[in-house]
C-alpha positions as CSV (number, residue, x, y, z in Angstrom):
1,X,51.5,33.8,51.6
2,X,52.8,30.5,52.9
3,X,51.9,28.4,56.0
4,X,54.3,26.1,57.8
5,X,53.3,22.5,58.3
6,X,54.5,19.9,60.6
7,X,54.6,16.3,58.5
8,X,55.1,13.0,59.5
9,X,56.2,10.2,55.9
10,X,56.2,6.9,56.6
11,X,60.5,6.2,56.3
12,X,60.1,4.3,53.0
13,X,58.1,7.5,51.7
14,X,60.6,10.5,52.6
15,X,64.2,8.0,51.4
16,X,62.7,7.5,48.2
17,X,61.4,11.5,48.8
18,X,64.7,12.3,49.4
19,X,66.4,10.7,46.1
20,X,64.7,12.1,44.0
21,X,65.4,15.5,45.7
22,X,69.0,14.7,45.3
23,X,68.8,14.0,41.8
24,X,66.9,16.4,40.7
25,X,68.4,19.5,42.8
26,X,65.2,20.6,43.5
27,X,64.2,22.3,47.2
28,X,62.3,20.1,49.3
29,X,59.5,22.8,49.8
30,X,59.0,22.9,45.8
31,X,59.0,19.3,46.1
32,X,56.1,19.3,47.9
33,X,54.4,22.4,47.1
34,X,54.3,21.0,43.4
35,X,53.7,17.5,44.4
36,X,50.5,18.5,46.5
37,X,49.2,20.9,44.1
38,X,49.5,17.8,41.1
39,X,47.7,15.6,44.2
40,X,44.8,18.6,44.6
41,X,44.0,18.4,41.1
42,X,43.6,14.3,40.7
43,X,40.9,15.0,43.4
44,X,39.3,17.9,42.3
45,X,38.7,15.9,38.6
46,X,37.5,12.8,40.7
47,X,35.2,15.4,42.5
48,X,34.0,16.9,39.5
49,X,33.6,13.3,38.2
50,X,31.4,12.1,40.5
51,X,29.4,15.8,40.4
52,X,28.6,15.4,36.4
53,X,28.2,11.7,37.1
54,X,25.3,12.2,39.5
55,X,23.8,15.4,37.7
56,X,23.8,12.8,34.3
57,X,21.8,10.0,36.0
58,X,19.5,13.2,37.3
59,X,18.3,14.2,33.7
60,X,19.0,10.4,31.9
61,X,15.3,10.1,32.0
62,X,14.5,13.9,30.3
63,X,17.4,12.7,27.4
64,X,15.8,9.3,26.2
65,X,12.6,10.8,26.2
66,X,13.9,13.9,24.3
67,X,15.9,11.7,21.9
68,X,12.5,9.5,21.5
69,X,11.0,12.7,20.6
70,X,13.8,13.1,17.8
71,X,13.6,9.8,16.2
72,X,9.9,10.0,15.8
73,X,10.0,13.3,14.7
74,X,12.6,12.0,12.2
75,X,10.5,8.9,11.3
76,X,7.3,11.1,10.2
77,X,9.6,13.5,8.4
78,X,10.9,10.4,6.2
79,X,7.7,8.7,5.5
């Protein structure tokens, strides 16, 4: 299913838009279509990013003391 938009580039935007559709022979809808799907997945990696980001500095605390845990562990097995 598709939807029809109504878009507004700023001039320098759709001329340089609109060479590169010339050169390349491609439709303008495929243009875009590909172009905005490329665009959705930079921000869905900068979403998930900032999600594992923020779920890291969460359990920082639990690591170092489980890694603490680990090197004492390994201390008393090498003594």
């Amino acid at each position: 299913m598709s939807k029809v938009l109504s878009l507004k580039l700023q001039d320098r935007v759709f001329e340089e838009t609109e060479e590169i559709l010339r050169r390349s022979r491609k439709a303008r809808n495929a243009y875009f279509n590909e172009a905005i799907n490329l665009y959705n997945k930079v921000w869905k990696r900068k979403l998930l990013k900032q999600k594992l980001a923020k779920e890291s500095a969460l359990v920082a605390a639990d690591s170092l003391e489980v890694l603490e845990a680990f090197e004492r562990l390994e201390d008393e097995l090498s003594e």
